[in-house]
Backbone as JSON Lines, residues from 0, in Angstrom:
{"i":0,"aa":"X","n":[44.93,-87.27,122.87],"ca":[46.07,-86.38,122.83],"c":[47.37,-87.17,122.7]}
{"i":1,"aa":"X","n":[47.29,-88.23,123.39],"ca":[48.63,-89.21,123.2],"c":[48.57,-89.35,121.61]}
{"i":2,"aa":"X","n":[47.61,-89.85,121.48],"ca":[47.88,-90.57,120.04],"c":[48.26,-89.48,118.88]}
{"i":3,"aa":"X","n":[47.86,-88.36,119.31],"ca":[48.3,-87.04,118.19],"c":[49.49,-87.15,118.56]}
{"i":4,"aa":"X","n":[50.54,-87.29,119.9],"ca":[51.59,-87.13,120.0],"c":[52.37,-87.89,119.24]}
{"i":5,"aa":"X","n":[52.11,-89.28,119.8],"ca":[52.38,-90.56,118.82],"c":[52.83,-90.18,117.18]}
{"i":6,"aa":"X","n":[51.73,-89.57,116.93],"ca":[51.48,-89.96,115.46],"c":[52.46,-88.66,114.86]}
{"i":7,"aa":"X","n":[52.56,-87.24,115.53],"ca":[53.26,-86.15,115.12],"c":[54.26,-86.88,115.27]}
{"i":8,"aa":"X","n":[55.56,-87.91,116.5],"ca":[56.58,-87.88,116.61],"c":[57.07,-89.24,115.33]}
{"i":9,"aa":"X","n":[55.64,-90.26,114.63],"ca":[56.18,-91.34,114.13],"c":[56.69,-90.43,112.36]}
{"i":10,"aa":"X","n":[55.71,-89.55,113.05],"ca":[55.86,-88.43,111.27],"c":[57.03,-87.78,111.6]}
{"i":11,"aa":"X","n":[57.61,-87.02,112.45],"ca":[59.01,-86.53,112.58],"c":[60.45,-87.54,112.29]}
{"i":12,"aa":"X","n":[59.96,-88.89,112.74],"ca":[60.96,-89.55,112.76],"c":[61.4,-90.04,111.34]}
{"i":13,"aa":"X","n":[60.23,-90.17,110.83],"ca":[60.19,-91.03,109.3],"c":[60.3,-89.89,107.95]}
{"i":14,"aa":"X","n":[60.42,-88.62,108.69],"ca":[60.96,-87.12,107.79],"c":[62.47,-87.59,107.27]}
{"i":15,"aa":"X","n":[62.93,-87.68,106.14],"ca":[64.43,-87.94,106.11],"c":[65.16,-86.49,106.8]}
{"i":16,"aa":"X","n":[66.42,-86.69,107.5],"ca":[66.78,-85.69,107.4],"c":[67.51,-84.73,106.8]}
{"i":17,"aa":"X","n":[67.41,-83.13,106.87],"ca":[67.43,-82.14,105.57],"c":[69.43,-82.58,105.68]}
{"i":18,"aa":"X","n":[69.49,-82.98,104.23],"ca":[70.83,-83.13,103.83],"c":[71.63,-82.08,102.62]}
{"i":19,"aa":"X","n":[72.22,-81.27,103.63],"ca":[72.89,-80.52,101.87],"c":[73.58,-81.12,100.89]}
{"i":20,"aa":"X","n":[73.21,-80.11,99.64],"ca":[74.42,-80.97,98.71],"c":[75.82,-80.77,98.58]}
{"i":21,"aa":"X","n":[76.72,-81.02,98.48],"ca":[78.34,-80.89,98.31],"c":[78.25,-79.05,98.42]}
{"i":22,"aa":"X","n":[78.89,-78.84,99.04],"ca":[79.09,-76.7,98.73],"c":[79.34,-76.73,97.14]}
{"i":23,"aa":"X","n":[80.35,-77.5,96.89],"ca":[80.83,-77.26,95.21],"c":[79.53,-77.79,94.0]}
{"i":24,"aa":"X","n":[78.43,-78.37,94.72],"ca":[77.05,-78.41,93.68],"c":[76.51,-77.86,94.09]}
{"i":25,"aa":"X","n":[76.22,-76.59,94.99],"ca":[75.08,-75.85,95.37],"c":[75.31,-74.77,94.18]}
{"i":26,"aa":"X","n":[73.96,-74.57,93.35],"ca":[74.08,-73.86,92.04],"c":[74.21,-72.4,92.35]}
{"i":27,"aa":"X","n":[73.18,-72.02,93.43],"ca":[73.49,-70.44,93.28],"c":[75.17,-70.3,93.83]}
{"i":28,"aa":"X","n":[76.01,-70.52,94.72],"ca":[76.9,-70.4,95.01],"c":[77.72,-70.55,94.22]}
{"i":29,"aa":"X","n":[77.42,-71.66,93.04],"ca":[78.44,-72.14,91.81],"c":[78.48,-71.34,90.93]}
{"i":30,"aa":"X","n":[76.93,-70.77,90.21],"ca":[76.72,-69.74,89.84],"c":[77.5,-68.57,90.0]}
{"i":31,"aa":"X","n":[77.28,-67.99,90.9],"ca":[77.78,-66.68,91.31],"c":[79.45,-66.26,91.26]}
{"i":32,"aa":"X","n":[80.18,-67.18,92.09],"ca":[81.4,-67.63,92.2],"c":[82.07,-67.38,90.17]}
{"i":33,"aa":"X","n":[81.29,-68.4,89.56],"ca":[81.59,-68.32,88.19],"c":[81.68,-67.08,87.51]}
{"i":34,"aa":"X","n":[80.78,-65.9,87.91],"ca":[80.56,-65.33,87.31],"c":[81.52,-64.05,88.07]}
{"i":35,"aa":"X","n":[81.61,-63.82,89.36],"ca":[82.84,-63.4,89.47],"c":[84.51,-63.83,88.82]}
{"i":36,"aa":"X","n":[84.39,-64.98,88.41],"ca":[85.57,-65.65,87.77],"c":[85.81,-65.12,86.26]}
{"i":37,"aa":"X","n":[84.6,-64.76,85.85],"ca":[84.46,-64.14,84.63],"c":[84.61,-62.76,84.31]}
{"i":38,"aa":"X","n":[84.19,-62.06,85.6],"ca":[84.83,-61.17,85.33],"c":[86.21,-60.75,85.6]}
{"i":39,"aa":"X","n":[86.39,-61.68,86.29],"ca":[87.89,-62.0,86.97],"c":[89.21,-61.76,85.48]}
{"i":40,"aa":"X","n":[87.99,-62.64,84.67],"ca":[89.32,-63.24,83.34],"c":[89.21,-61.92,82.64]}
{"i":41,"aa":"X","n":[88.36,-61.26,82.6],"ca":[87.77,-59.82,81.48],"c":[89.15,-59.26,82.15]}
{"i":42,"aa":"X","n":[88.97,-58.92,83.38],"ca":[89.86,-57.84,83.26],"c":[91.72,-58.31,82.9]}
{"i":43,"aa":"X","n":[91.68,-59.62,83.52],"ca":[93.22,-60.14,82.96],"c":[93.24,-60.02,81.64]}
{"i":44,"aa":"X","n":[92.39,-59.95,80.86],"ca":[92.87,-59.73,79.54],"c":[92.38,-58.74,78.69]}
{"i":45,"aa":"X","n":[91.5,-57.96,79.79],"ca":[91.11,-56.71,78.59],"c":[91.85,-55.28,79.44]}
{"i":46,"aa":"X","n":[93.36,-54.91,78.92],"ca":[93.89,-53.29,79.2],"c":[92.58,-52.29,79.68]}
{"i":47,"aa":"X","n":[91.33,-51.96,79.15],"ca":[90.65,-50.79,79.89],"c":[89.31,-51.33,80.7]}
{"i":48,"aa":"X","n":[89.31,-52.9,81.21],"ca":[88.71,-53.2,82.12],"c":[89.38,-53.42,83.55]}
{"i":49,"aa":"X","n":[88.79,-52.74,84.67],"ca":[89.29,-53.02,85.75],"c":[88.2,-53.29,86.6]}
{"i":50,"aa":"X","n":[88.97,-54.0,88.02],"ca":[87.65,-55.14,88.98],"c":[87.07,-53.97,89.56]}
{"i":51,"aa":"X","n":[86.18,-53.78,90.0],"ca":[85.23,-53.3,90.92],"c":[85.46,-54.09,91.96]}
{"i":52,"aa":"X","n":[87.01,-53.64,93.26],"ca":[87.26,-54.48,93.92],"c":[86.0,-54.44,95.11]}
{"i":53,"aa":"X","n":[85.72,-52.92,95.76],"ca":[84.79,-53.38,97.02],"c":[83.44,-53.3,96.37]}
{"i":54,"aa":"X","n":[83.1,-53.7,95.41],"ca":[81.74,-54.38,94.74],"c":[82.0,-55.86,94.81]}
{"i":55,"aa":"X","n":[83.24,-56.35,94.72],"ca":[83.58,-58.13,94.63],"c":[83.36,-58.24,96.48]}
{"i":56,"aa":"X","n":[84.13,-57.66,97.03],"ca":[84.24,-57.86,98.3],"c":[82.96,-58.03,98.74]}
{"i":57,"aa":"X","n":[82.15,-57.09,98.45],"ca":[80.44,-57.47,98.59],"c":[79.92,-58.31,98.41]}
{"i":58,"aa":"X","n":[79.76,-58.83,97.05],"ca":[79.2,-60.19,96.81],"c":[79.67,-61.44,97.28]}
{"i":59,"aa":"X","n":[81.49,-60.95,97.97],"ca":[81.66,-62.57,98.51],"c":[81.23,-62.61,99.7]}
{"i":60,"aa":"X","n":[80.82,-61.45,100.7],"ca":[80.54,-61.33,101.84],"c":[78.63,-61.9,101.76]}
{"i":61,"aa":"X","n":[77.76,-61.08,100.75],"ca":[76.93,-61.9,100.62],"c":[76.7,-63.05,100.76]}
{"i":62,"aa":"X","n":[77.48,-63.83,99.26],"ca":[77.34,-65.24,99.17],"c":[78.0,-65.89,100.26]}
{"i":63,"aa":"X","n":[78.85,-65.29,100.72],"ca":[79.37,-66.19,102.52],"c":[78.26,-66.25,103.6]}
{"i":64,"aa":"X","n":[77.37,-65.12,103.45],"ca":[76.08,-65.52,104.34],"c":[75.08,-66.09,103.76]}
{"i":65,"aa":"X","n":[75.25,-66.0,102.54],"ca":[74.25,-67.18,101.98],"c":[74.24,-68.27,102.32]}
{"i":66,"aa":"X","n":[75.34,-68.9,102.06],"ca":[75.89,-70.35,102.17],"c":[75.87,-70.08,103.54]}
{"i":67,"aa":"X","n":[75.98,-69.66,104.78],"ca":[75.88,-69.92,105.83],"c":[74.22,-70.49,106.56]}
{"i":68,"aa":"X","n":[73.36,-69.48,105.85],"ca":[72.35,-69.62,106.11],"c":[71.65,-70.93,105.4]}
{"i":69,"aa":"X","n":[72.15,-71.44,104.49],"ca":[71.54,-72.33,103.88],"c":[72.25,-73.98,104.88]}
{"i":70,"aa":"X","n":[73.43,-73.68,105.87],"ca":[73.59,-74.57,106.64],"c":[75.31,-75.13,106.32]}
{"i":71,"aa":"X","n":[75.84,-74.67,105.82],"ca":[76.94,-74.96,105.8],"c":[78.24,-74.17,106.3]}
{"i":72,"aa":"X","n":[78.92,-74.69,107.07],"ca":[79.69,-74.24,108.02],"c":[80.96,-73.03,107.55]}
{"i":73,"aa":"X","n":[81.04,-72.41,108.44],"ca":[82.4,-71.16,107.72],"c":[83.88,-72.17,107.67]}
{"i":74,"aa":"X","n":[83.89,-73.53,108.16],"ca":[85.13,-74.59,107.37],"c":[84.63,-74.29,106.27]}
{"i":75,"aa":"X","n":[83.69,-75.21,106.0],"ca":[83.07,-75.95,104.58],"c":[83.65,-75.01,103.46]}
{"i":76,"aa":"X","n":[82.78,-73.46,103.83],"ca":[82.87,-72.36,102.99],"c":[84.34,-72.05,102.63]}
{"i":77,"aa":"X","n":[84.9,-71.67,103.61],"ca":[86.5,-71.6,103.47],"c":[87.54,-72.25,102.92]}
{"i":78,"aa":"X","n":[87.19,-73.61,102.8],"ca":[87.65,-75.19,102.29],"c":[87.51,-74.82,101.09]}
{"i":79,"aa":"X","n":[86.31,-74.8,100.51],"ca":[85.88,-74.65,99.11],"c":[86.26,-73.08,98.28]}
{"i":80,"aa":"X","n":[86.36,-72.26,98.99],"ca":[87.18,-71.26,98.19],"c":[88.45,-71.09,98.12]}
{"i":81,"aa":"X","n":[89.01,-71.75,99.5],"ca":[90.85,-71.24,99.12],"c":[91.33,-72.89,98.47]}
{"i":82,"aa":"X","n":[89.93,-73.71,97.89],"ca":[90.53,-75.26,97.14],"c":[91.07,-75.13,95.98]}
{"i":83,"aa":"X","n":[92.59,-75.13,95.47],"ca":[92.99,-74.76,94.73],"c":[92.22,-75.64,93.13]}
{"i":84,"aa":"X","n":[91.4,-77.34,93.67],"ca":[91.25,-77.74,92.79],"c":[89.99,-77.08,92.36]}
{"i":85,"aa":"X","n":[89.46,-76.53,93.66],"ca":[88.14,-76.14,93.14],"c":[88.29,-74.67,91.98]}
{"i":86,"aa":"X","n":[89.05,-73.94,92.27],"ca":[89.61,-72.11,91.45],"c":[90.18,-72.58,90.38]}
{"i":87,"aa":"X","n":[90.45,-74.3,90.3],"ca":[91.1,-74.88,88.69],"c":[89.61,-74.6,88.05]}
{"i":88,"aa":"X","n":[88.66,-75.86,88.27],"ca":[87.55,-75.85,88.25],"c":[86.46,-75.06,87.82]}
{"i":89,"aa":"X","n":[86.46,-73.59,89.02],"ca":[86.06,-72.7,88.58],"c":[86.18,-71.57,86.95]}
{"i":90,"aa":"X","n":[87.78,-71.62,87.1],"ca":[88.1,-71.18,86.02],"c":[88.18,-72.03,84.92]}
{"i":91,"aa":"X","n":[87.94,-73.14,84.65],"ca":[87.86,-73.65,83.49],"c":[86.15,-73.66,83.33]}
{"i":92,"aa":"X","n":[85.79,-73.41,83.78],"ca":[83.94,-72.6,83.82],"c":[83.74,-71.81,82.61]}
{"i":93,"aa":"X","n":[84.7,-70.6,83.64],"ca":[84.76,-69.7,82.74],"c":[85.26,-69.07,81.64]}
{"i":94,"aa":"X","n":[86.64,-69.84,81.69],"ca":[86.81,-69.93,80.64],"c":[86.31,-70.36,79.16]}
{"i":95,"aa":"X","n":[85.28,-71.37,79.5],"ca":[84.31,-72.28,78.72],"c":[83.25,-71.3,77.86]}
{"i":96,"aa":"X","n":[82.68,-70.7,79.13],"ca":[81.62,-69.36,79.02],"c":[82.11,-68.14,77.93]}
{"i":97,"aa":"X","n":[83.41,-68.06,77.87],"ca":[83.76,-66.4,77.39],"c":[84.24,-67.34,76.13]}
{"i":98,"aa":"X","n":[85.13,-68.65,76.04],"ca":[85.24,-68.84,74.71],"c":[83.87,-68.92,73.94]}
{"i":99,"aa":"X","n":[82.78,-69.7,74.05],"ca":[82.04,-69.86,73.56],"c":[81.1,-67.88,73.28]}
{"i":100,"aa":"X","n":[81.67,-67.43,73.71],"ca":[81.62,-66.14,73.07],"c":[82.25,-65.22,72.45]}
{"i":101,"aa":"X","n":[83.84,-65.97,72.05],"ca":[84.2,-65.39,71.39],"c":[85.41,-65.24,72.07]}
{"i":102,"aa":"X","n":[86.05,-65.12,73.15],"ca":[86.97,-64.72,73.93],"c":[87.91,-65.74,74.69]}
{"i":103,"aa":"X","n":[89.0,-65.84,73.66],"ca":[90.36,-66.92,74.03],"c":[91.3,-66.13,74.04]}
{"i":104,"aa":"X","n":[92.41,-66.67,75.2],"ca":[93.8,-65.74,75.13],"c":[94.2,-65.44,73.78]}
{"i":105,"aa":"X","n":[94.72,-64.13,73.36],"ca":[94.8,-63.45,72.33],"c":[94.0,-62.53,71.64]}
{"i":106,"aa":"X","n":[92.77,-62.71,72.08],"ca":[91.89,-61.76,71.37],"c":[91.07,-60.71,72.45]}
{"i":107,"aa":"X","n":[92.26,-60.04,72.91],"ca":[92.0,-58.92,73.72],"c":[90.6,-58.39,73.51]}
{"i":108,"aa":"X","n":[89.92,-57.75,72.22],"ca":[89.37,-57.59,71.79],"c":[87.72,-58.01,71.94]}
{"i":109,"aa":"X","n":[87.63,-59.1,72.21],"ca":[86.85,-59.82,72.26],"c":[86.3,-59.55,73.93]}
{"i":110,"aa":"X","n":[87.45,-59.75,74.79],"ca":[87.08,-59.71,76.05],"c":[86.33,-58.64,76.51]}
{"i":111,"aa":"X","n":[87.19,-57.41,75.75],"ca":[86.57,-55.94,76.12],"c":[85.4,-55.93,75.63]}
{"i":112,"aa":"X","n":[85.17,-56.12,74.61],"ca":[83.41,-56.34,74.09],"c":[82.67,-56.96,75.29]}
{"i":113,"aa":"X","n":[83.09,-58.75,75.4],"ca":[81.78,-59.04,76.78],"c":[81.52,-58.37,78.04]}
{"i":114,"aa":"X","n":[82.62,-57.57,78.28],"ca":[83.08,-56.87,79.32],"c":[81.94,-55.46,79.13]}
{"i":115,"aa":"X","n":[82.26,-54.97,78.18],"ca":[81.19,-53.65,77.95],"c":[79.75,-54.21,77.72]}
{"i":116,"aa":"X","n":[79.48,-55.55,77.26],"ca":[78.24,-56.03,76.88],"c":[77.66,-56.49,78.17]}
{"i":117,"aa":"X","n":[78.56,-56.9,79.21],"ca":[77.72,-57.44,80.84],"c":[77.78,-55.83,81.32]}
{"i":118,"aa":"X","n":[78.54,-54.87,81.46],"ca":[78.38,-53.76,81.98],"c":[77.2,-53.18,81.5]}
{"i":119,"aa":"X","n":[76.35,-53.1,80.4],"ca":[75.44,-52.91,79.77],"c":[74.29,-53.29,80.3]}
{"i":120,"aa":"X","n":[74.27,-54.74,80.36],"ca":[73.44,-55.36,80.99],"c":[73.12,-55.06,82.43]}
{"i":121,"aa":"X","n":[74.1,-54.96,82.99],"ca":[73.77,-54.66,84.54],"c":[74.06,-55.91,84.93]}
{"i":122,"aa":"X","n":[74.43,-57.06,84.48],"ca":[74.82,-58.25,85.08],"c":[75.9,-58.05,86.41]}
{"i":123,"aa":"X","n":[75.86,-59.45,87.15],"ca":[76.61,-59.42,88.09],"c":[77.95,-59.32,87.48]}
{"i":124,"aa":"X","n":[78.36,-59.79,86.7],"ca":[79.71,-59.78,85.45],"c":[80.24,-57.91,85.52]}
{"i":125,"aa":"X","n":[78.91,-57.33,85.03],"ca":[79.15,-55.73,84.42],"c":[78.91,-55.26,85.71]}
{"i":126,"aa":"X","n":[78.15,-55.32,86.76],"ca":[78.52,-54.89,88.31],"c":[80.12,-55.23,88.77]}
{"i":127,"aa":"X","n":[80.77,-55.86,88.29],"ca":[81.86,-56.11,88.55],"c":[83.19,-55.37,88.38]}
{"i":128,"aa":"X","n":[83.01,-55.01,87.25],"ca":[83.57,-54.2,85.71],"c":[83.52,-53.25,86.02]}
{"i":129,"aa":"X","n":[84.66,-52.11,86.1],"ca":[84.67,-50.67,85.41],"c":[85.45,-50.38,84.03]}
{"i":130,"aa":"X","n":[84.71,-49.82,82.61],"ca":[85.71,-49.39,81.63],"c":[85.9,-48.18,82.07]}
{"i":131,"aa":"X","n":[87.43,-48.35,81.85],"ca":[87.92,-47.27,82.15],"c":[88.48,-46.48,80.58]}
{"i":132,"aa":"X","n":[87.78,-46.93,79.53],"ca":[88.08,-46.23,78.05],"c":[86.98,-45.47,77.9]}
């Protein structure tokens, strides 16, 4: 019985221990965040899209217990969303995302399309979204 003890505690010790990665590389959180950012930009530039504000409020309350549960502290969390370098960051994401579909300041047009095309989808983007045309 010793030696099972032994041998369970030389195996506990020699476990590395569980290390998260940076909050700002954890993908689903990066993910998600982005894609609120996206719809963020739809509606700054498309006239008959507007936010689905307590649908956003939801998902950040989610992803705040996500990231909690996955071990990172309500600092950490808090740090990393009100980081102004990080909302640079973020939005140059998304911005990346909607040009490569078509959608750069000026082409109103364009936005309202991805905007009706994630609402379509049912994406977290078009959960976001109400047209109001």
């Amino acid at each position: 019985m010793k030696r099972m003890f032994l041998t369970l505690a030389a195996l506990l010790v020699a476990v590395p221990a569980f290390a998260l990665v940076p909050i700002n590389q954890e993908k689903h959180i990066n993910d998600t965040l982005v894609q609120g950012l996206v719809a963020d930009t739809i509606t700054d530039n498309c006239p008959t899209m507007k936010p689905r504000k307590f649908k956003g409020l939801t998902e950040l309350l989610k992803l705040r217990d996500y990231a909690l549960s996955q071990g990172y502290s309500r600092d950490e969390i808090k740090a990393f969303i009100e980081s102004p370098a990080e909302k640079a960051r973020g939005r140059e994401i998304a911005a990346s995302l909607l040009k490569k579909r078509g959608a750069v300041p000026g082409k109103t047009e364009a936005y309202c399309a991805i905007g009706v095309e994630e609402i379509a989808k049912g994406s977290l983007v078009g959960q976001l979204l109400r047209n109001t045309q």
